[in-house]
C-alpha positions, 0 to 999 in steps of 0.5 A: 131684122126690125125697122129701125125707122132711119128713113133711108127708104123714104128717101129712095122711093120713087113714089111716095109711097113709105111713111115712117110711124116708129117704123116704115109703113109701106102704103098702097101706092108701092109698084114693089120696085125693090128700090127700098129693099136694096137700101135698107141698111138692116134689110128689113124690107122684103118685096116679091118679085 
Protein backbone atom coordinates (compact mmCIF):
# COMPACT_ATOMS: atom_id res chain seq x y z
CA UNK A 1 0.00 0.00 0.00
CA UNK A 2 0.84 3.91 -0.54
CA UNK A 3 2.03 6.57 1.92
CA UNK A 4 -0.74 8.22 3.50
CA UNK A 5 1.46 10.58 4.92
CA UNK A 6 0.13 10.19 8.95
CA UNK A 7 3.52 11.10 10.19
CA UNK A 8 3.37 8.08 12.39
CA UNK A 9 7.05 7.23 11.30
CA UNK A 10 8.30 10.54 11.77
CA UNK A 11 7.35 10.34 15.32
CA UNK A 12 8.99 6.93 15.92
CA UNK A 13 12.57 7.52 14.16
CA UNK A 14 15.05 7.63 16.51
CA UNK A 15 17.15 9.89 14.04
CA UNK A 16 15.43 12.23 12.28
CA UNK A 17 15.93 10.93 9.51
CA UNK A 18 11.86 10.88 8.06
CA UNK A 19 10.20 14.17 6.72
CA UNK A 20 6.86 13.76 5.25
CA UNK A 21 6.35 15.69 1.67
CA UNK A 22 2.62 14.33 0.93
CA UNK A 23 4.30 11.17 1.80
CA UNK A 24 7.42 10.08 3.77
CA UNK A 25 10.67 10.95 2.59
CA UNK A 26 13.35 8.68 4.20
CA UNK A 27 16.59 10.89 4.05
CA UNK A 28 20.17 9.75 4.21
CA UNK A 29 20.48 9.84 7.90
CA UNK A 30 18.39 6.43 8.26
CA UNK A 31 20.67 3.27 10.07
CA UNK A 32 17.60 1.07 8.49
CA UNK A 33 16.34 -0.01 12.17
CA UNK A 34 13.11 -0.89 11.12
CA UNK A 35 11.57 1.00 13.79
CA UNK A 36 9.14 2.89 11.18
CA UNK A 37 8.44 0.03 9.30
CA UNK A 38 6.90 -2.05 12.53
CA UNK A 39 4.66 1.33 13.08
CA UNK A 40 3.37 2.11 10.08
CA UNK A 41 -0.21 1.58 10.01
CA UNK A 42 -0.56 0.68 6.10
CA UNK A 43 2.87 -0.85 5.91
CA UNK A 44 4.28 1.03 3.68
CA UNK A 45 7.83 1.05 4.73
CA UNK A 46 9.97 -1.77 3.78
CA UNK A 47 13.87 -2.03 5.05
CA UNK A 48 16.29 -4.80 4.51
CA UNK A 49 17.91 -6.44 6.75
Amino acid sequence: MDCVGCGQCVIVCETDAIKVKGRAVITGDCIECGVCARYCPVKAIEVSV
